[in-house]
Structure formats: C-alpha cells, structure tokens
C-alpha positions, 0 to 999 in steps of 0.5 A: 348872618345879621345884616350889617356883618362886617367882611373878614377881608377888610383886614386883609393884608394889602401887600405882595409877600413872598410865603415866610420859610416858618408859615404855618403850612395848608394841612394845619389850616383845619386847626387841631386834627381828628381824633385829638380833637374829638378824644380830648373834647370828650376827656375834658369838655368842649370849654378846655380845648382850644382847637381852632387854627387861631387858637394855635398861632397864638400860642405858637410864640413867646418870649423867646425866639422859637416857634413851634405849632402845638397840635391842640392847646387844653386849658385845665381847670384843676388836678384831676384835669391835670391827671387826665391829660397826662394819662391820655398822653402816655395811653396816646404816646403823645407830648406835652408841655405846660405853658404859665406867661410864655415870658421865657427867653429860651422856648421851653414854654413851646411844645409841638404836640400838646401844650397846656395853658397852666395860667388862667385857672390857677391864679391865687396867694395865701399869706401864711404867719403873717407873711412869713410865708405865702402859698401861691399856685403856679399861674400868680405873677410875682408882681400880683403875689408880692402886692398881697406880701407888701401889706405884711412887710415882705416880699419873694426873693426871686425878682426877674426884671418881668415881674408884671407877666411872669408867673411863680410857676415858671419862676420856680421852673426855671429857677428865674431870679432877678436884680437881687436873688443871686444865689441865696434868694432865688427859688432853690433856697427860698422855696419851704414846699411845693406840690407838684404832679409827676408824669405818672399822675401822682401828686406830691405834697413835699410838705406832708410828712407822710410824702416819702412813704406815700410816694414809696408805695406809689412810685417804687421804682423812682424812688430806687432810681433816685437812691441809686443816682444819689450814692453814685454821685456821692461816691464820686468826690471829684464830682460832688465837688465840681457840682457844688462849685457849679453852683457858687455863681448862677447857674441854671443850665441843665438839672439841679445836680445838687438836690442828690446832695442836698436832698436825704429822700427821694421827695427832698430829692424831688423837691430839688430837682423841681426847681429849673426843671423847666416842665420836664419833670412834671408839673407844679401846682402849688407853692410855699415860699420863706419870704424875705423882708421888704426893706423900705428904706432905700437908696439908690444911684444911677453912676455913669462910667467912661466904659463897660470895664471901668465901670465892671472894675467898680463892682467889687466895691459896691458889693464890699459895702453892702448893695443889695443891687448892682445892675450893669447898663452899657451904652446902647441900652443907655441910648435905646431906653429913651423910648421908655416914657420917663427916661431922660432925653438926652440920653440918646447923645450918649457917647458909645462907650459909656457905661452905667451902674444902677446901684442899689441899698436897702435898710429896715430903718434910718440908721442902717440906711445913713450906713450904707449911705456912707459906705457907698459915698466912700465907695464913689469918691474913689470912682473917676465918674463922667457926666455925660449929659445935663440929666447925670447927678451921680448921686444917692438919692432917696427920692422914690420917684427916680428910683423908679425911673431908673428901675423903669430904664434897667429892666427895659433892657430887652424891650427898649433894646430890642424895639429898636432892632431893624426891622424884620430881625429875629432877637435873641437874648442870652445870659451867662455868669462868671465869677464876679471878680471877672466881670470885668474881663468878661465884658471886654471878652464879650464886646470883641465876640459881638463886634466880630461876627457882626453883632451889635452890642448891648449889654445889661446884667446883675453885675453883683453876681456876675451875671450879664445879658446880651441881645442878638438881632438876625434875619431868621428868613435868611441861611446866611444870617442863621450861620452867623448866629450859630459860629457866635454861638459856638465860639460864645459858648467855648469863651464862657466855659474854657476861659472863665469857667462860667455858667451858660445860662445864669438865670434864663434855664436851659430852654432850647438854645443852650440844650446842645451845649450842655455837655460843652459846660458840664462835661459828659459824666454829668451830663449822663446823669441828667439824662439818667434822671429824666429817664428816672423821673419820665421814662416814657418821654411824656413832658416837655421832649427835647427841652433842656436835654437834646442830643441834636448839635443844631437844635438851637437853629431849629423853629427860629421864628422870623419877623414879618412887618406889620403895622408901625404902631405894633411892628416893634413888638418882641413878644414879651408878654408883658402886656398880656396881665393888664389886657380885659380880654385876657381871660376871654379872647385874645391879648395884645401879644397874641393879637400882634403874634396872629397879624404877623402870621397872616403877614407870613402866609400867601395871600388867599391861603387857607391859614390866611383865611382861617385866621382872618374868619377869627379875627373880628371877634377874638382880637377886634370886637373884644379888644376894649380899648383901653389901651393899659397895654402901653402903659404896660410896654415897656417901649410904649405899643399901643394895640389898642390904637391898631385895634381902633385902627382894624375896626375903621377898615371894617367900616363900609362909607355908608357907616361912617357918614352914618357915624359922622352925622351923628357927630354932626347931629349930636344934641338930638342925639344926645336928647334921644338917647336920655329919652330912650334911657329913661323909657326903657327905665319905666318899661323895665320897672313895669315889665322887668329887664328880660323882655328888653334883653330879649328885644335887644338880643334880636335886634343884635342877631338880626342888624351886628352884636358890635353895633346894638348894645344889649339891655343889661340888667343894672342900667341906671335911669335917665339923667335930669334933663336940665343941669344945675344953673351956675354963673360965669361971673367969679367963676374958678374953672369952667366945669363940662359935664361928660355926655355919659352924665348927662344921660345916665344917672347915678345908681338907683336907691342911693341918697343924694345930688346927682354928680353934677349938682355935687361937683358945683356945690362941693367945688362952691363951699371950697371958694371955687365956684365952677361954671357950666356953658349953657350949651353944652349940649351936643358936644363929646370928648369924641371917645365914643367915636375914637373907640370905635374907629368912626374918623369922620365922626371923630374928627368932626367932635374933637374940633367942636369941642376944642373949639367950644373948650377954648372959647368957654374957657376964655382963651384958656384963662380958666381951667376946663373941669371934666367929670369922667376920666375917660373924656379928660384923657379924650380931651387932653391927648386923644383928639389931638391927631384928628384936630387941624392946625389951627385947633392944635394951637388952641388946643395947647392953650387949654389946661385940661383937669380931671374932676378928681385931680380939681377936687383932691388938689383944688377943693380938698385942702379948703374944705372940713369933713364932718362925717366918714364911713367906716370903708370904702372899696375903689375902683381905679380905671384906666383911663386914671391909670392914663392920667396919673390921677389914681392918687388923687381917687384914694385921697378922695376916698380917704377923706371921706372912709376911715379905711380904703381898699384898693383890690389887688386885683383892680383893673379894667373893667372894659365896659370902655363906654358902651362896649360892655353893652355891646359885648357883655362877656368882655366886662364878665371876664374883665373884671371877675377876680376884682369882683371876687376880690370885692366880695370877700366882705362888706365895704360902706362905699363903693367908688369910683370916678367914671359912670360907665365904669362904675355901671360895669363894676355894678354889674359884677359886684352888684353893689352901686358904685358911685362917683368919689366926689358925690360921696366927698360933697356928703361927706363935707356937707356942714348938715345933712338933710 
C-alpha cells in the first residue's frame, strides 16, 4: 500500500441513521454472486463485467423513481457480444434488460438479473443523402446526432425535452417524442429501417430486401405467429377501428397494436412493434432515420395567463395558426424555474394561478416567417393576456438568446420542479394525452385530483397535442404516504380513461408504474393480444420481464426508491442523468449521478455495514480521484448541482492536518516553488532528450506506488520544456490593461518544434499593434489563480493564494482602474468566481472591484476589431475547454481561429479533456478516456492548426492527438505580423 494512502472512512457518513427499508441487503455486499461471475467472465472477458458492489448501485437508479439491484452489470462491445449474452440467458434461464442513458421516467432502463450497459460502445451518426437521412447506432443522443444533421440543415423528429443525455436507442424504444413530434414526427413515423437482434439471437436488418425470407427460415414459428395475430385482428372491425383512434392523440402505453395494421410481413410487422417496446422484444442496434428540415427562421412567445384553463382555452387557436410548438407551464413551474440560471427573477412572485404559453413557429424563409408572425398576433389580440411581473413582454421575439432562455425554463420542467421538492421525497413524473379540444377540461380535472390527495401541483406539457405532465413528491420510506400515491394513481387513472378516453402514457412508455393499468385503458381483448405477441416474439421471457406487461395490481409500488439526504450541494438531485454526457469519467469510472446515486446508498445503509464498506473501499477512486473537476455538470443541470464542488469537498476530508500545512506552505511559499518546478521541467526535458520518456516514467511510476498515484504526477510523454525564465519587459505607463501571466505559462512552454513567441511575448506584441499596450507586474512571481489548491480541496492553501492575488490583482490593477488580462481560461474563472468563498471580508469588497478579462475575450473584443490580418492558414481545428464553456467565452476562441484559418472545425465530440491541471498527470487514463472520441474525431483529417487557449489543455489534447495544439492568440499575433521573419 503506498505511504501516504489515504482512509476510506474519512468519507464516511458521520450521522446516526436508521437502515433505509430499500438498503441493499449484507448478502449483496460480495457484489455479483459465484457462477455468474466467473461464467460471464469467461463468456466476455474480464473488462465487460462489472461485478463489483459499487458497480451495481450505480446502476441501480435512474431516472425514474424505482430501483432495483441487478445481479451483474455487462458492458458488450458489438453484436456478437450482444448474441452471447443472450444465449447464455436462455441456457441460464436468467433476465435481462439493456440500459442506454437511464433517463427514462418509468424504470423500464432497470433490470433485477442482468442488465446491459448499450450506451458506451455504441455511439456513432452517419449522414446519408445529404441529411435526408442518418444511420445512427443506439447509444447516440439526440443532441450529439442532431449537431452532425445541423450542418445539412436537418434535424430528428422526435425532440424529448432531455435531448443532451437521452439516446436515439431509447427514443426509439419508448417511441419518446417531445416539444413538437406529436404523432406525425415521432419514431414510429420517422424511422426508414432499424437493426435489431431478437431474443433468439438473430439479427434483423429491416432494410435488406432479403430480411423477410431470411427471417422465414430463421425464425419460422414467429413469423406464423405474427401472420396469425395480424388476420385476428383485422378480422375483428370493432377493434381495428379502436386501435387506430388509439392512436390520433400520443400514445405509448402498451405495444404498438397498429404495426398488425400497418405492417404487410412479419419483419414490417416487427419494425413496428420495435418501436415502444421498451427492451422487451429485443435489442436495437442501428437506426435510419427520414430526417425533417431544420427550419431556422423562428419565432417565439412566452404569453402568461391569469390561469391553467385560460391559458389551455387558447391552445386551439395557436394550433389553427400554424405553431410548430405549444408548450403549457403552470405557476409552480413558473416559480421553481428560477433556480435555473437565466430565468428571470422575479418570477418567483408569480401569483399561483398564473399560467403561461411558451409558443413556437418556424419557417424556411423571411416570407413564411412575416406569415405566421401575423397569424399569431391575430391570434394574442384576442387573448385577455396578464403582466404579472416587470420581465413579461408577451410578445414574439426573434431574438435567439430569449428564445433559449425560455426553452431553458420549459424543458427544466422536471429538474427545477423537482429540485425544489422537500427534502427527502421520492418524485414522480407522469404524462397523459387527451384530445387536444379537452386540455382545458383536463387541466381543471387534474388540479382538483392533486389538490385532493394532498399533492402539489405543477404541471407542464406539449398542450398542441394534448399532452401534460405532472410531478408527485412522497416520502417512499413511509406506508402511509405509499398509499397516498397508489389511491391517486387509481383514481388518476380511471379520470384519464373513463372521462376523456385519453392515453395513460403519452409519451414517457409504459415502464413499471402504468404496467398494471394497462388493461384499465386498453380494455382485456387488446391487452390479451399484447401478452400473445410478447409470448410470440420471446416465449421464453428472457428480455425485460415485468416491464410494460405485469399482471401484479401493486406492481407500480414495488422497488420505490426512497431519498435519504446527502450533502446540500448534491441533495436536490433527481437522478436525471442529464449530466452524465458531459462528465470526463464517464467512460472511465463513475458520473455525477452515480456518484450522488452511491452517497445516498451509504446514507441508506447502517453505519459499519458491509454494503457501507464496500462502497467506501471504491469510492476514492472511482468517484473522488477521477472526478476532474471540472464542474461541466452544472453547466449541464438544469438546476445547477455542482459535484464537482463535492468532489473537491470529499478530497479536503481525506486530507491528514499534516497534508494540508504541507499544501498551505506551499502556497505560502510559492515563488521557490514556482522556480523549482520550471527548474524541474526543464531538467526532466534535457534528461528525457538524452535518455528518452521511459526511464523518467518508469521513476515516476514508482515514485506513485511507493508515496499515493493522487499525489506524484507521472512523466508522460509530450510534456513541453521549461518556460523562459524572465517574461517580456513592458511598461505601466500608457498601459490599457495589466496582463498576468497564469503560473502554467510561466512554467511550461509552448509545444516543442513550432515556430514563433512564446504566449507571453505574443499577448504583449499583438495587444501592443492594436493600440492596447499591456503591463506585466514585476512581481508576479509567486502568485496563482489558487485552482491548483481548489482542485484538490487543499483550503488552507487555497485560502491563503486566492487573498494574495486578489490583493496583489486589486493594487496592480490601481484599484481596479484597469482591467486584469489572464492568459489561461481556467485562472480567469479562479480569479473571477472561484476564490471568491475563501477570501474574507474585506478581499471581497476589493474583489468586486476588479474586472477580470479572459486573454481571448481581450483579444476578440479588444484587439481584433483594430488589427489586419495579413496571412491565414487553410484549417484549424479548436479545442474549447470547460473552463471557457464557464466563461461564456467560446465565441470569442472561434472568432480568433476564424481570423487567422479560412476554415474552423469545432469537434462535434468536443469536451473536457480532464487534464484539470496536473490531474492528468496524476491519473492519465482519465484524460485517455476523456478525450478519446474528439480525438478520433480529430483524426479523420488533416488541420493546419490546432488551437486552443489553456497550456494544460492543450498538453492533454497533444497527447491524444499527437498534433502541438497551441494558444489561438500565438497563432492571431502570426497571423496579424505585418512581416514574418
């Protein structure tokens, strides 16, 4: 064990709980049980079983409000992976369920036997015709494969409102739709083929024109089967008919009845009923999409109404004119959005009974676009419209920034609301369709239902097509409350199906929750049939058992998950997922979901259990050390959960004192430090040039073992030399902004074998020939933006850095007179925001007296706009980080890039590359994993430049792509050069 290991029980729960009545029991403590193990270990290999206790907790949750423990958790690479697995299933007599995002709301991504992760090798969009079409495998989300389409001027139809994490996969699966599909754009009526693998094993390609005869020989007895289902129901007119009307509002609760309508062969048939079949039928591995056009002229309105049904009354007519989008926000959604950043503030004095339309048109061009603005202001002048707070306009807008806001507070809807439950609470979120004439009704209905059993309301939904959703909020850990649910449940679900015929899932798929309520909606003849046809299609009840189809009347109580409190920073979580896309470690360890979904388990269990150890013993690595840091998570919540902050948090409680006066002296002590470790680089550098990297690995690589991996960074081939000792001499006098040099640039140069300044030298020459000379304090020196010890939790350290250099900031700056240029990303935000807690009194109130400029805000904004280009390269690729992402300042890089290439690619795959300072040094397989697709990416070509605006990042991106990525304002002071010597 190396000497300085740290103790798993530092992060130990410190509160008396009471064991959680849904803990994970001591016999589930050894993680996935003997043979399983061992059998699957042998059947796949040992890097696609996750075994371990922590493996499975993790992905015990979702989205939804279930949870249940899988038995072992396989990670399959391709299809034959996908073939084994189920084979041995049917030779074990065991279950299993495939899992994408786990961003659905019903538990159909959980299995209690074998579950199978079908997101992290299955990734990848094709643009075929143009972006007429796109092949897309399963593990895509609708976001990444939409970006690829944007570039053709098309899009999906389906558009869930969690786009970012959910994946086409499970779109397709749960027949998922969104904002504006309704029932003509979602999967069902967009999808031109799909692949899918049946429980068998055999593998359909539903575009082969051989796929019918194939599958005859293959699978005879299905085929027959599904001939046979097909003629009984179109023999039966009465029901022919009921299934079509079904289906004229949303509807996906239970199988597609209609594909034995719609469908000629059995694999036509097939390719219906794969849609909204949840996992059950087998597992898809590929699909084509028609794609729809991506109409870019918009225009849209927030409106606010005095209440729900006034505001439902006016759907019709906005539906009459033409909106692509109608979405419905009542007031205690209105109110809880304000936690999301953007969203006005005083909102959260709305009156209760306000309501709001979020409506919506889009147009190829200017002259459709004046159309439909006509209509819909023919459409508000007959509204009776309230202003309830100074932000309301009530007006069309083109402006895309509000646009977005109000998308931002639309699709929020379950987060915001649901990060502001109590505490504690278990949420539900459910979703109906009724005919859009009764919306209004409806909404009236539904208000009366909640308020009765004690629920508050909030309610949301795609009013153009007749769709809401609602929340519920219980303590799941309590019977009585348990009961509460299930009396709404049963008296929600005969209003939906007695009084307005509607659907009791429109768009979120049956799932768990809705399974015993099935044949309340479908009647028993229809419902028969859908058990027939699972029989069909799996007789031997391999996938997904006791999703969508459950004979059990309480099966919608059972595996409710309860909260159990955790840290405040991370206590608001839903479990949505939405974060997991943007997380470096996504692919490697853990993600914030799974890391907040394992802290709540320990919160669940006894203190000293053995699930509590287990899951402690695993947490340093998986979920502590490999977290970057980087906090992208937040910017992806909706309601702002930062876990990298607990993170940072959990890494200060596994400190010893003695290692955090060793941090704080060298804050104290920062210029030898500083001196030192340029020394040190610029040693290694001549060593390695004479001996090579490995002998300084290997050293490095004991010296890890021998002291703790998070605390020797490793020598790692790539690492530039040593930065020049003394910076550029500039003069205060006549100076525009006082320019600080970050430390990482004062110690590493740029990347070996290019030409020209350094970043220093350029920023002062470039910043010089637009008329805005810069000033670099002679003493410099020993000052940091305070990251170094921020990352790593070190407060002491912190806290003695971030008060240095706000006060050294606020007397060079005179005050604040001038503006403080910093030329990495990552120290304008440590400087800007994240030193902030740590600074006392009265550093805050100089603080609020600096204006903090990023280097590439200073020269797109400031410098640009007075300088001549004299030469351009053909292409450059750029790497925006996360720390710009923070900034808002990743405009300002592709402007820069765009005026010094003729072409600039930013990577669809672009991301945090979680080098995070030195953790890439530290943990090297974090970046490895980080930033292995927009590597890949980067690869498919050449690019004259590659740039960036932050040294460590672009080390990391070095690394992966072995091309020398650089600073975008080296390459601008080139670019700008009036001679080129």
């Amino acid at each position: 064990m190396p000497l300085l290991e740290p103790d798993p029980d530092a992060l130990r729960p410190g509160t008396a709980r009471e064991p959680a009545p849904d803990r994970v029991t001591d016999r589930s403590a050894g993680g996935t049980p003997e043979p399983l193990r061992s059998e699957l270990t042998a059947l796949l290999g040992a890097d696609k079983v996750l075994w371990k206790i922590s493996d499975l907790v993790r992905y015990a949750s979702d989205a939804s409000p279930y949870r249940f423990l899988p038995r072992v958790v396989l990670v399959p690479e391709d299809l034959d992976d996908i073939s084994a697995i189920l084979s041995y299933a049917h030779g074990k007599g065991r279950d299993v369920v495939f899992r994408a995002a786990g961003t659905s709301l019903n538990g159909q991504a959980q299995g209690e036997d074998i579950l199978v992760d079908v997101r992290r090798h299955w990734t990848g969009v094709e643009v075929l015709d143009d972006g007429a079409r796109a092949r897309i495998r399963p593990g895509t989300t609708v976001l990444r494969a939409n970006i690829a389409l944007a570039r053709h001027g098309r899009l999906l139809g389906p558009d869930p409102a969690s786009a970012i994490a959910c994946t086409v996969g499970g779109v397709v699966a749960n027949n998922a739709s969104g904002m504006t599909a309704g029932t003509t754009r979602n999967s069902y009526r967009t999808l031109a083929s799909l692949t899918f693998v049946l429980p068998s094993g055999t593998v359909v390609d539903t575009a082969d024109p051989a796929a019918d005869e194939e599958l005859a020989r293959a699978e005879p007895e299905l085929c027959a089967g599904l001939m046979e289902l097909k003629a009984e129901i179109e023999a039966d007119e009465e029901l022919a008919a009921r299934i079509r009307a079904k289906y004229t509002i949303k509807n996906t609760n239970g199988y597609r009845l209609d594909a034995f309508l719609d469908g000629a062969t059995p694999v036509r048939i097939l390719r219906g009923l794969m849609v909204g079949s949840e996992g059950t039928f087998g597992f898809i591995s590929e699909v084509v999409f028609d794609t729809l056009p991506l109409d870019r002229r918009i225009s849209s309105a927030l409106l606010f109404f005095p209440s729900l049904t006034a505001a439902a009354a006016a759907v019709p007519r906005f539906n009459e004119a033409g909106a692509i989008a109608v979405e419905l926000m009542d007031g205690n959604t209105l109110r809880a959005s304000v936690s999301v950043p953007g969203v006005p503030a005083d909102w959260a004095a709305l009156p209760r009974t306000t309501a709001a339309l979020l409506v919506e048109f889009r147009a190829a061009d200017e002259a459709g676009q004046e159309a439909f603005e006509r209509a819909a202001d023919a459409v508000v002048a007959g509204l009776d419209l309230v202003v309830p707070a100074v932000s309301v306009t009530n007006a069309f807008t083109r402006d895309p920034e509000t646009i977005a806001g109000y998308w931002k507070a639309r699709k929020a809807f379950v987060t915001a609301v649901g990060g502001s439950r109590p505490s504690g609470t278990t949420l539900i979120t459910e979703d109906f369709a009724v005919p859009p004439a009764r919306l209004a009704d409806a909404c009236e209905a539904l208000l009366e239902l909640q308020s009765r059993h004690g629920f508050d309301a909030a309610v949301a939904g795609h009013a153009a097509h007749g769709n809401l959703h609602f929340l519920l909020a219980f303590d799941a850990a309590k019977p009585a409350d348990v009961e509460r649910y299930d009396a709404f449940m049963q008296e929600f679900c005969a209003l939906v199906v007695d009084r307005f015929d509607g659907s009791l899932k429109a768009e979120h798929a049956t799932g768990r929750n809705i399974a015993p309520f099935l044949e309340r909606e479908w009647g028993p003849r229809a419902t028969e049939l859908m058990w027939r046809t699972k029989q069909v299609i799996d007789p031997a009840g391999v996938l997904a058992p006791r999703i969508v189809l459950d004979r059990d009347p309480r099966a919608h109580l059972r595996g409710l998950k309860t909260i159990p409190k955790v840290e405040a920073v991370a206590d608001p979580c839903i479990e949505c997922g939405f974060c997991e896309p943007t997380c470096p470690s996504e692919d490697l360890t853990t993600t914030p979901r799974q890391r907040i979904v394992l802290r709540r388990e320990m919160m669940r269990q006894v203190d000293g259990s053995p699930v509590e150890a287990g899951l402690l013993d695993a947490y340093g690595y998986d979920a502590v050390d490999t977290c970057a840091g980087d906090s992208t998570c937040k910017l992806a919540c909706p309601v702002g959960i930062d876990t990298g902050a607990m993170m940072k948090g959990f890494r200060h409680l596994r400190h010893t004192p003695r290692e955090e006066r060793i941090a704080a002296l060298t804050a104290k002590n920062f210029a030898v430090v500083e001196a030192s470790a340029r020394l040190a680089v610029a040693v290694a550098d001549t060593v390695g040039d004479r001996v090579g990297d490995g002998p300084l690995g290997a050293v490095t690589r004991l010296a890890r073992k021998a002291v703790r991996p998070d605390l020797v960074p490793e020598w790692l081939p790539r690492i530039p030399g040593a930065a020049a000792r003394r910076l550029p001499r500039t003069d205060r006098v006549g100076a525009s902004a006082v320019y600080y040099p970050a430390c990482v640039n004062r110690i590493f140069a740029g990347p070996d074998g290019l030409p020209g300044l350094s970043l220093a030298e350029a920023v002062v020459a470039v910043s010089g020939r637009a008329g805005k000379p810069v000033w670099i304090p002679e003493n410099v020196a020993g000052t940091c933006c305070a990251t170094i010890w921020h990352s790593k939790g070190y407060d002491a350290g912190n806290r003695i850095m971030a008060n240095r250099i706000v006060e050294a900031a606020w007397g060079w700056t005179a005050g604040g007179a001038l503006p403080l240029v910093v030329d990495a990303s990552s120290c304008t935000l440590g400087i800007a925001e994240e030193v902030v807690p740590y600074l006392s009194e009265d550093n805050r109130a100089l603080h609020r007296e600096l204006t903090v400029v990023d280097s590439l805000v200073w020269a797109a904004d400031e410098l640009l706009p007075e300088l001549t280009v004299f030469r351009t390269a053909g292409s450059a690729v750029v790497h925006p980080t996360c720390s710009m992402e923070h900034l808002g300042d990743v405009g300002q890089l592709r402007a820069l890039a765009e005026a010094c290439a003729d072409e600039v690619v930013v990577p669809d795959d672009a991301g945090c590359c979680a080098f995070a300072g030195d953790r890439g040094m530290l943990h090297k397989e974090l970046t490895d994993s980080a930033t292995a697709k927009e590597a890949a990416e980067v690869a498919l070509r050449p690019y004259d430049l590659h740039l960036s605006a932050n040294r460590m990042c672009e080390i990391g991106m070095e690394r992966a792509t072995g091309q020398p990525y650089r600073s975008a304002l080296i390459e601008l002071e080139h670019a700008t050069r009036p001679t080129v010597r």
